[in-house]
N, C-alpha and C positions, 0 to 999 in steps of 0.2 A: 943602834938598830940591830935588830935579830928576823931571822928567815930560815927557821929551820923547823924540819918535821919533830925533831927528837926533845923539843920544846914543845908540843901543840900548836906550834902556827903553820900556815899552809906555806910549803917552798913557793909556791907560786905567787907570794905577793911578802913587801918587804913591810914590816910593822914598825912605827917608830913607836916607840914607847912615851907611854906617861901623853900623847900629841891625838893619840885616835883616829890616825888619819893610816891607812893602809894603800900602796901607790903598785898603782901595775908598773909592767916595764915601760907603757909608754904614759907613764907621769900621771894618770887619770886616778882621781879616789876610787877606788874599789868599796862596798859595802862592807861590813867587818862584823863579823856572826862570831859567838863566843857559844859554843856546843856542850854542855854536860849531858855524861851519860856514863856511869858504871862501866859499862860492856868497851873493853877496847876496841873491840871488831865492831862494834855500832859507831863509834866516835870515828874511826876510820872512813867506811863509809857513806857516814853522811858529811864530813868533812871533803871525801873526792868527789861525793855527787857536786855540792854546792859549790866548787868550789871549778867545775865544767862552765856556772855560768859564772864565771869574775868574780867573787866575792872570796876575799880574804876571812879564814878562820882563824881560833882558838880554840884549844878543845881542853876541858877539865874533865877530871873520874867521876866528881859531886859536887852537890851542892855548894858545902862549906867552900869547896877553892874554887868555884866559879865566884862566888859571891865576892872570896878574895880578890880574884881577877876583877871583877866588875868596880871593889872601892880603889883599886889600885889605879886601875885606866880611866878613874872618876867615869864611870858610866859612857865610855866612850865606842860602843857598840851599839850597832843601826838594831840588831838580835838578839836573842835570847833565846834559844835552842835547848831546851831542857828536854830529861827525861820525869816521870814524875816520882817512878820508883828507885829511890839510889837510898846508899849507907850514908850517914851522917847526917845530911841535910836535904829532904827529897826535893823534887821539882814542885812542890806545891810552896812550901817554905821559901823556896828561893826564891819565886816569882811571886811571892807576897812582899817580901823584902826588897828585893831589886825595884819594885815598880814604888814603893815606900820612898826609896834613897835615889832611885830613877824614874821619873814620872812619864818620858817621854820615851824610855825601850819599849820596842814592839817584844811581844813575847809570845814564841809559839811552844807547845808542849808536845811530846810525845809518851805514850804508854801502849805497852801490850796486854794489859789487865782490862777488864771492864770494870772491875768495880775502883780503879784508878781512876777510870774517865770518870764514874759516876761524882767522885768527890770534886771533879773540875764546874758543876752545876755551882751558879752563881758568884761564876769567877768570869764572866762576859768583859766585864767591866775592863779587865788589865791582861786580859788572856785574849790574842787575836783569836787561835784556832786549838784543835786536839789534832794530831793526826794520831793514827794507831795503826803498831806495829804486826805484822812485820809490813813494810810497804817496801815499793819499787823505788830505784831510784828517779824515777820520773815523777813519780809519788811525792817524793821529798821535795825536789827541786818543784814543782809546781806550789806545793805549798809554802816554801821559805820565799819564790818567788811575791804570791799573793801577799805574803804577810810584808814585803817589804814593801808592793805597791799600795798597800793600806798607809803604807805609814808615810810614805811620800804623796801619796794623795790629799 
């Protein structure tokens, strides 16, 4: 088990590894969101918003090692938190591939470009939502909210 910030995972919830199941203190599964995004200080903050309503993080730089993250934990995240502009492997790539080798991750996107969104046209299919940046933390958290009641719905 690991629970530490200087890993990507949120101190606030314990991750067993390789198991997909992320547990509060009082034993309850917590939702488990795996966050890419380039910007430290973005991966930060959307990691403490989400993370005010119970939901256990992960947070990768890009694409490439989220993707890694996601063969590694066999697709064991309720999320998919991307940005779409990153180095390596953008958010479009990875949520072509993730939704390919995981059929049932919810995937929500974030970009602060417009012509980033425009390329998310006729991605409906495997792409819950866009949000675009910069947004509030209330912003955030409504939307990761939605996206996971779609997916339990």
């Amino acid at each position: 088990m690991y629970a530490s910030s200087a890993s990507g995972i949120s101190p606030a919830a314990t991750y067993e590894q390789g198991r997909g199941a992320a547990l509060a203190e009082d034993g309850c599964l917590m939702p488990l969101v795996l966050i890419a995004d380039d910007e430290d200080s973005m991966r930060t903050l959307v990691a403490r918003a989400i993370a005010m309503d119970g939901h256990a993080t992960v947070t990768a730089e890009d694409g490439a090692e989220a993707l890694e993250i996601l063969s590694r934990e066999q697709g064991a995240f309720d999320l998919l938190l991307t940005d779409i502009q990153m180095p390596v492997m953008d958010g479009i790539a990875l949520a072509l591939t993730a939704v390919r080798d995981f059929p049932d991750l919810t995937i929500l996107l974030m970009t602060g470009f417009a012509d980033q969104r425009e390329r998310t046209h006729g991605l409906n299919a495997i792409v819950h939502d866009v949000i675009t940046k910069p947004f509030s933390v209330t912003d955030i958290r409504a939307a990761v909210a939605a996206a996971l009641a779609a997916r339990n719905g």
